[in-house]
Structure formats: C-alpha cells, structure tokens
C-alpha positions as CSV (number, residue, x, y, z in Angstrom):
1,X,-5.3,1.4,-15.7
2,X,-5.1,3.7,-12.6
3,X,-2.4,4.7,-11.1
4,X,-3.4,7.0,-8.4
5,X,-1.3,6.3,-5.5
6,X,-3.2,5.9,-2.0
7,X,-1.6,8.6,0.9
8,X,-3.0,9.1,4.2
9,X,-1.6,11.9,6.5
10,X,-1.8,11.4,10.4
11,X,-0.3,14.1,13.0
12,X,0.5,12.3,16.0
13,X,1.0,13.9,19.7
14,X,4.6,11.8,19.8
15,X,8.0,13.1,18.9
16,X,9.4,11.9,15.6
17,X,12.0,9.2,17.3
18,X,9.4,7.5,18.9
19,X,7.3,7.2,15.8
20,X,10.4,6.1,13.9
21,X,11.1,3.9,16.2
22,X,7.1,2.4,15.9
23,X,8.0,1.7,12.5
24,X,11.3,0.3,12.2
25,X,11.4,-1.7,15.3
26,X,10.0,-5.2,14.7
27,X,9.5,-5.7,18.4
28,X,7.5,-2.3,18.7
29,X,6.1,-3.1,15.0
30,X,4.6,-6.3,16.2
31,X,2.4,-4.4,18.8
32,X,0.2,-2.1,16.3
33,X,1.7,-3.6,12.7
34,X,1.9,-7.1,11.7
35,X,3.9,-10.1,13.2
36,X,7.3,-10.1,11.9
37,X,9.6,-12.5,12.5
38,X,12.6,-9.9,11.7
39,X,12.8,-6.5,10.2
40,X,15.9,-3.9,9.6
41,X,15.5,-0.9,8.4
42,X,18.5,-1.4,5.8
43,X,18.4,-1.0,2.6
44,X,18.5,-4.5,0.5
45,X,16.4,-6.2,3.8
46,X,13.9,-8.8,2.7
47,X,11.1,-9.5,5.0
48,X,7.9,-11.2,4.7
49,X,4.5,-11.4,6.8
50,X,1.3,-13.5,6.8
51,X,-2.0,-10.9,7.3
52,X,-5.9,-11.9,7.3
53,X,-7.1,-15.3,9.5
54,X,-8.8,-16.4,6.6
55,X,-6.6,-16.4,3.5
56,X,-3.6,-16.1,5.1
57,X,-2.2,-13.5,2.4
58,X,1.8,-13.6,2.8
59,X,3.2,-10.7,2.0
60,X,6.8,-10.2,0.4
61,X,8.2,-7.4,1.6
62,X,12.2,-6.0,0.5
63,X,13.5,-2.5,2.1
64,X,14.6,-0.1,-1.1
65,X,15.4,3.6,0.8
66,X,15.9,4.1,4.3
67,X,16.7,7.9,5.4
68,X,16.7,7.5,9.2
69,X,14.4,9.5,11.3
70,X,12.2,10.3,8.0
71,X,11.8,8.0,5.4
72,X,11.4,4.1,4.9
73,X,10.5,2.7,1.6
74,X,10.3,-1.0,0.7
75,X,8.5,-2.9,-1.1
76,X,5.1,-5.1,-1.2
77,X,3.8,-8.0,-3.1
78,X,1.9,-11.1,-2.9
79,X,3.4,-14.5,-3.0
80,X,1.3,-16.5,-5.8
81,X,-0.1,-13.4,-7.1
82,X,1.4,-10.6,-9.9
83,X,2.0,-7.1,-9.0
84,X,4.4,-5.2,-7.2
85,X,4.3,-1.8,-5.1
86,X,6.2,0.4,-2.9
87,X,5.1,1.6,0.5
88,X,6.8,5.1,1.4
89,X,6.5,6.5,5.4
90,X,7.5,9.9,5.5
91,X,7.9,11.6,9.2
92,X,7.9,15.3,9.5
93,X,8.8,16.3,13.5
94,X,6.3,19.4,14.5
95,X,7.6,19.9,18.1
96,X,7.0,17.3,20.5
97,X,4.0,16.0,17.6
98,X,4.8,14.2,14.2
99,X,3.0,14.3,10.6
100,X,3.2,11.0,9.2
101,X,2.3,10.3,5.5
102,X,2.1,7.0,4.3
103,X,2.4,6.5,0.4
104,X,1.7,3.3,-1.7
105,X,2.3,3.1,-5.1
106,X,1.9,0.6,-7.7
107,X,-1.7,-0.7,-6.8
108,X,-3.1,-1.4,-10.4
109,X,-0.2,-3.7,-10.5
110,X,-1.8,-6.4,-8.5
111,X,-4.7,-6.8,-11.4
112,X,-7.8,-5.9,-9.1
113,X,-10.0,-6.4,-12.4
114,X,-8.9,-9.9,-12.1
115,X,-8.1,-10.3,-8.5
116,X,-11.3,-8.2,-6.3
117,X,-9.1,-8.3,-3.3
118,X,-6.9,-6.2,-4.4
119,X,-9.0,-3.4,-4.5
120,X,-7.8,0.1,-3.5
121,X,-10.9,0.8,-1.6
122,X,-9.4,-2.5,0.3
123,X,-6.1,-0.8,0.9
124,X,-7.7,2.4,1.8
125,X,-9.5,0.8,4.5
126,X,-6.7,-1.8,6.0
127,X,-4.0,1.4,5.9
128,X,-6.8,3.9,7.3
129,X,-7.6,1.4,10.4
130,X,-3.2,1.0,10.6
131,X,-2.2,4.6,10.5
132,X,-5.4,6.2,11.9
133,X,-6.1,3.9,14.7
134,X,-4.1,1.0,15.4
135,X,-0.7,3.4,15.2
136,X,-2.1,5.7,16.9
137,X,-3.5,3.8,19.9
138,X,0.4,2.4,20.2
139,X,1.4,5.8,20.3
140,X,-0.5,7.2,22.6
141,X,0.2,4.2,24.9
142,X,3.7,4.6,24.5
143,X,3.6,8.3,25.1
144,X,2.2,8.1,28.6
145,X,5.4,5.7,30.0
C-alpha cells in the first residue's frame, strides 16, 4: 500500500499573519476554503464540511496541533467511508511574503483500490486548485485593502 504523503509548496506575496489568519478564520476560510459552519484553531476542535454538488462528500474534520502563526494540523475523514488522515499547514514568513506547505498524510487509508474517488491524483488536483489558485486569489485580494 502507498504511503507517500501529498505536499504542495506555495510562496505567497502576503505576510504570514494574514495567511494564518486565511486559514484559521472560518469567516475568511469560507471565502477561498469550504463552508464552515464553525472552526477554532484549538486543539481537540471537531468540525465538519460538505464539499462536491454532486455527492455531497461530508468531511469529518478534528484539530490535533495548533502552533499559532505556523502550524495547524487536524484531521480528515469521510463520514460512511474507512480511512483516516491528517492535513498539516506549515507557514514560513520570508519578509512581507509567506511559503506555505500543505502536507496530507494517511491517503492509502481511505482504500482507493476499493473506493476510485479517493485517488491521490484526486487530492493532488482539489489541493493544487486550493492552495495554488483559490488561496491565492483570496490573498492577493486581501492584500490590496
């Protein structure tokens, strides 16, 4: 089974608060993210989404590490479905820019032999359209104010 994690590295042209703040604020996560009805970046918080018109996948989602300003961890399964991961953002200020690398773990866990949609080369492209262009279209929205 493969357990090759999926990471994706984007440098931003925003400083690292604002990118934190992009990803731990569910009113600013709802603009580029997903709809959530609540989110806290604390350790121990449970959250859940519903992603994809169609299938209407929900997603059970519980924070596990929270280092503010530069990490958030939680983690990411399917309700109905087996499988559990982790997603890891990592923020790394360079001047007034930020590297963001996104980590997530624990894909072979959600039996894509059995299950098709589960696919990494599915997760590669929802996380690659998230980080690389729906992130960073917020971003550089909210860095003109």
């Amino acid at each position: 089974m493969e357990s090759t994690p999926f990471v994706i590295e984007r440098t931003y042209d925003a400083p690292a608060n604002i990118v934190w703040q992009a990803i731990t604020d569910k009113n600013e996560m709802q603009k580029w993210y997903f709809d959530l009805s609540d989110f806290k970046p604390e350790v121990g918080f449970e959250f859940q989404f519903v992603a994809d018109e169609k299938k209407k996948w929900l997603h059970l989602c519980k924070v596990t590490e929270v280092i503010p300003g530069k990490k958030l961890t939680y983690s990411w399964r399917y309700g109905g479905y087996p499988g559990i991961s982790f997603v890891t953002w990592e923020l790394f200020p360079q001047g007034d820019k930020t590297k963001l690398k996104l980590t997530h773990v624990g894909l072979e866990s959600f039996q894509p032999e059995t299950y098709s949609q589960f696919k990494k080369e599915n997760f590669e492209a929802g996380w690659t359209h998230i980080v690389g262009t729906s992130l960073n279209e917020y971003l550089e929205k909210e860095t003109v104010k």
